[in-house]
N, C-alpha and C positions, 0 to 999 in steps of 0.2 A: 436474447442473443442467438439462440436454434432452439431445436425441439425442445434439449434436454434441459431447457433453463425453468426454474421453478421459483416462483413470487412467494418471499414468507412476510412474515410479521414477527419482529421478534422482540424482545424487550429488553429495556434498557433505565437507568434510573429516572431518566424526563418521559418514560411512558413508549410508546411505540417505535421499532427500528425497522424502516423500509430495508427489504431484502432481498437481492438474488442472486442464487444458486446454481451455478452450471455443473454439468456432472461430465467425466471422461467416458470413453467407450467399453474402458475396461473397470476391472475394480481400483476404487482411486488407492494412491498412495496413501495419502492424507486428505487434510483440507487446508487449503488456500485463503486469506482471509486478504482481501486488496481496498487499502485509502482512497478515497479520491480529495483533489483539490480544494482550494478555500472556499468554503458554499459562500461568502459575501461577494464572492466575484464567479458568480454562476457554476462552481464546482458541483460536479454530483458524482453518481456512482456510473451513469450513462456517457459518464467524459470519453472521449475518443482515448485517450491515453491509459486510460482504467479500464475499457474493454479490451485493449490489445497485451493489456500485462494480464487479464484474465484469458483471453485467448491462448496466447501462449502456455500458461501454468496450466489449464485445462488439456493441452495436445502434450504435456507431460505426466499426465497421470493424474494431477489434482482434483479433487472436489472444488470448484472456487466459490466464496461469496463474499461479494458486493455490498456495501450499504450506504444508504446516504445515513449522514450525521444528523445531529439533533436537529431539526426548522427545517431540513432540504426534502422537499416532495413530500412524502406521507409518514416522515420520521416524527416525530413531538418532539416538543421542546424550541430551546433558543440556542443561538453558536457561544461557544461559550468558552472561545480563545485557545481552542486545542485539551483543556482539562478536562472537561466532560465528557467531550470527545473521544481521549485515550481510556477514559473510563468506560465508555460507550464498547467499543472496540473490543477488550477486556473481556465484559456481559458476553457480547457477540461469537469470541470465542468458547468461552463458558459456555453456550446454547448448541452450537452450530457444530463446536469438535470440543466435548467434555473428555475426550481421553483420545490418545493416536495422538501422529506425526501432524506441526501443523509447519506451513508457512505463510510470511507475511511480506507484503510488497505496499508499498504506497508509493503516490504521487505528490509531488510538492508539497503544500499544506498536510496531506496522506500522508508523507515521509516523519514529516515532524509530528503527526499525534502518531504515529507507528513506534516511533520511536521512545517514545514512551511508558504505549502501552508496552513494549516489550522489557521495558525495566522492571514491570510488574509480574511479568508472567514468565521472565527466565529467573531463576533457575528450574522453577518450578516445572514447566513444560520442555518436551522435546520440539526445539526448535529448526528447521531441518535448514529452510533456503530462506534468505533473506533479500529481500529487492527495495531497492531503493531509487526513482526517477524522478530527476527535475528536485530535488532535496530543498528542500525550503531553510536553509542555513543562515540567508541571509537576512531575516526578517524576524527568525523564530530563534531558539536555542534548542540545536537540535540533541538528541542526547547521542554520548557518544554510546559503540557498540558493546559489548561484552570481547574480551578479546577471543573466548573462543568461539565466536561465531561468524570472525573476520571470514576463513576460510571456507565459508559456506554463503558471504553475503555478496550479490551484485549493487555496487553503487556506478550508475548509467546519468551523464551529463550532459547536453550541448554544450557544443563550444561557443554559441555565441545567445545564448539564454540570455535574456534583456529581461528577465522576472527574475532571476534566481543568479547572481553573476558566477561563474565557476571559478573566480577567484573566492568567494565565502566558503564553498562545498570545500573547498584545497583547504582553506585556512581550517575547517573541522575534522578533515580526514586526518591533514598532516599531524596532529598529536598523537593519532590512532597508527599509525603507517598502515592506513587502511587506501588502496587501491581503488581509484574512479577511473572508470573508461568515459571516453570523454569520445562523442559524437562530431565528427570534424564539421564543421558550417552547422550543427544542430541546433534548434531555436528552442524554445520553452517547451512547446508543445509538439516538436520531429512531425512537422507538419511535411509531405513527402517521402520521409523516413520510419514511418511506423514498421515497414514489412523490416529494417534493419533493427528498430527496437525487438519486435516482436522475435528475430531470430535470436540476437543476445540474449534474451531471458532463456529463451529456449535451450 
């Protein structure tokens, strides 16, 4: 992604997790840890929408890193419906930020194994910002938030998502009264709209 990105290998229960790491200009806050979408329908960590939620959490101080999931590019293993996944994720933290400030963002399929992994690792970790795009509500169950983390989470929609309907993301938020901004004309992917994604995270 620039200079300061660094390729790791890290490890995961299926054996190898592709990795990258972008570093801020300053000393990070924390570290950032960002999903990307369904690897069976060509998701990776190099998704256009994966690098613009790393872009942005990286121009806010973060450490971020990327990975693809089990079978995507040089990770091991097989997909293995989002469990393995959030297990993967979990490891990933463990390795990448074993103590400090962390946050976590994912993208559709990324939202729903995020969401999970984070049922494992709150209370236990300080969890600072929460991002959620494109939420994969309507395919997956996605888990709902802890409520004290509502006030630190961004949940980011298009309004007109033909993968993901933002009438499912409503039907999961509305138990929570947890708050979706909703992208007026935005598609699955804010295909001409990334510089507006990328400001709201920011």
């Amino acid at each position: 992604m620039n200079a300061q990105t660094l390729r790791l290998m890290l490890h995961g229960e299926a054996g190898a997790i592709e990795a990258l790491r972008d570093e801020p200009a300053q000393t990070p806050r924390g570290v950032a840890i960002v999903a990307h979408p369904h690897p069976l329908f060509g998701g990776t960590m190099d998704n256009k929408v994966v690098q613009t939620l790393a872009r942005a959490l990286v121009q806010c101080g973060w450490s971020v890193v990327r990975f693809n999931f089990r079978g995507v590019g040089a990770s091991a293993g097989e997909h293995d419906a989002g469990a393995g996944e959030a297990r993967d994720l979990v490891r990933v933290v463990e390795q990448v930020a074993p103590t400090g400030a962390i946050a976590l963002a994912g993208f559709s399929f990324g939202s729903f194994v995020t969401s999970h992994a984070l049922t494992e690792l709150w209370p236990q970790r300080e969890v600072e910002k929460i991002v959620f795009v494109g939420t994969a509500a309507q395919r997956f169950t996605v888990a709902p938030l802890p409520a004290e983390l509502h006030e630190r989470a961004l949940v980011v929609h298009g309004e007109h998502d033909d993968t993901v309907s933002l009438a499912s993301v409503m039907d999961w938020a509305r138990p929570q009264s947890l708050p979706v901004t909703v992208v007026p004309g935005g598609g699955h992917f804010f295909h001409g709209q990334l510089p507006l994604l990328k400001s709201l995270v920011m």
